[in-house]
C-alpha positions in Angstrom: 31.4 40.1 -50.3 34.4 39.5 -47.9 33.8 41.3 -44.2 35.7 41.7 -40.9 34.1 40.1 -37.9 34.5 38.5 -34.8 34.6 35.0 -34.5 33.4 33.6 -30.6 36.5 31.1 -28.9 37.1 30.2 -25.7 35.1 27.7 -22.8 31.3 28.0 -21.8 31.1 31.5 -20.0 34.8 32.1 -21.1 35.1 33.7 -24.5 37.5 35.8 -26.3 37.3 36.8 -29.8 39.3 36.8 -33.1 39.3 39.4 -35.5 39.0 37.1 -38.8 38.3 38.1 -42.7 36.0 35.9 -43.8 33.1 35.6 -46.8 29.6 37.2 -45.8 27.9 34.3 -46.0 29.6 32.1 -43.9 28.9 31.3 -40.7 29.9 32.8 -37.2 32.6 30.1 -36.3 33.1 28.5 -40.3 36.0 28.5 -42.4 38.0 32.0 -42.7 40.7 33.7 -45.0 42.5 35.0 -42.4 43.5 36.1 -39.0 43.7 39.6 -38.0 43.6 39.3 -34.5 42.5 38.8 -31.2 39.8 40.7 -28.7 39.6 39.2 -24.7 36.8 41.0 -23.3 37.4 39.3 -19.4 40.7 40.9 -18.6 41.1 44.2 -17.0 41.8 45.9 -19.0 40.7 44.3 -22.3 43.1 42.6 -24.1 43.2 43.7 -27.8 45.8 42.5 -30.7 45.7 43.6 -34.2 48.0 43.6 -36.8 46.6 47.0 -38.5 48.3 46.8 -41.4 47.0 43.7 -42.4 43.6 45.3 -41.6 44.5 48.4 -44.2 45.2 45.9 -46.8 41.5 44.4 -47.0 39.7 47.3 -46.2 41.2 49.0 -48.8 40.4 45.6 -51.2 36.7 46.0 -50.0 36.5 44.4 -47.5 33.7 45.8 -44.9 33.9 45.8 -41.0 31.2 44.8 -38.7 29.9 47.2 -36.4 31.9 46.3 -33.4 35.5 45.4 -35.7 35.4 48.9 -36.6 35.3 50.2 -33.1 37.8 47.8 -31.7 39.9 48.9 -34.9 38.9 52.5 -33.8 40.9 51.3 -30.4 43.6 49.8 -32.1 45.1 53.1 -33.9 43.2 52.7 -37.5 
């Protein structure tokens, strides 16, 4: 099964996110499929860049959302 997640970057007690497609059992910071985005929780406001219709495309192959990807996508206009 292919999902949308997060996957952590950044320095120690610095992190921002990116929106990745990747295979369910892979793990948190593995090898991907592809980029969707990026999420920076520190700025104010929080920073949030997705390219939705990329997003469309592998939600509508089957791909499933985690929990907080489909909020931020929620955020982003989906």
């Amino acid at each position: 099964m292919v999902k949308i997640r997060l996957t952590r970057m950044g320095k120690h007690k610095k992190p921002f996110y990116r929106m990745i497609v990747a295979d369910a059992k892979s793990r948190r910071d593995g090898p991907f499929i592809e980029i969707l985005g990026t999420y920076d929780p520190k700025t104010e406001p929080s920073t949030l860049k997705v390219d939705v219709e990329r997003a469309k495309h592998w939600i509508a192959n089957g791909a499933q959302p985690s929990v907080t990807c489909q909020k931020l996508l929620k955020q982003a206009g989906m």
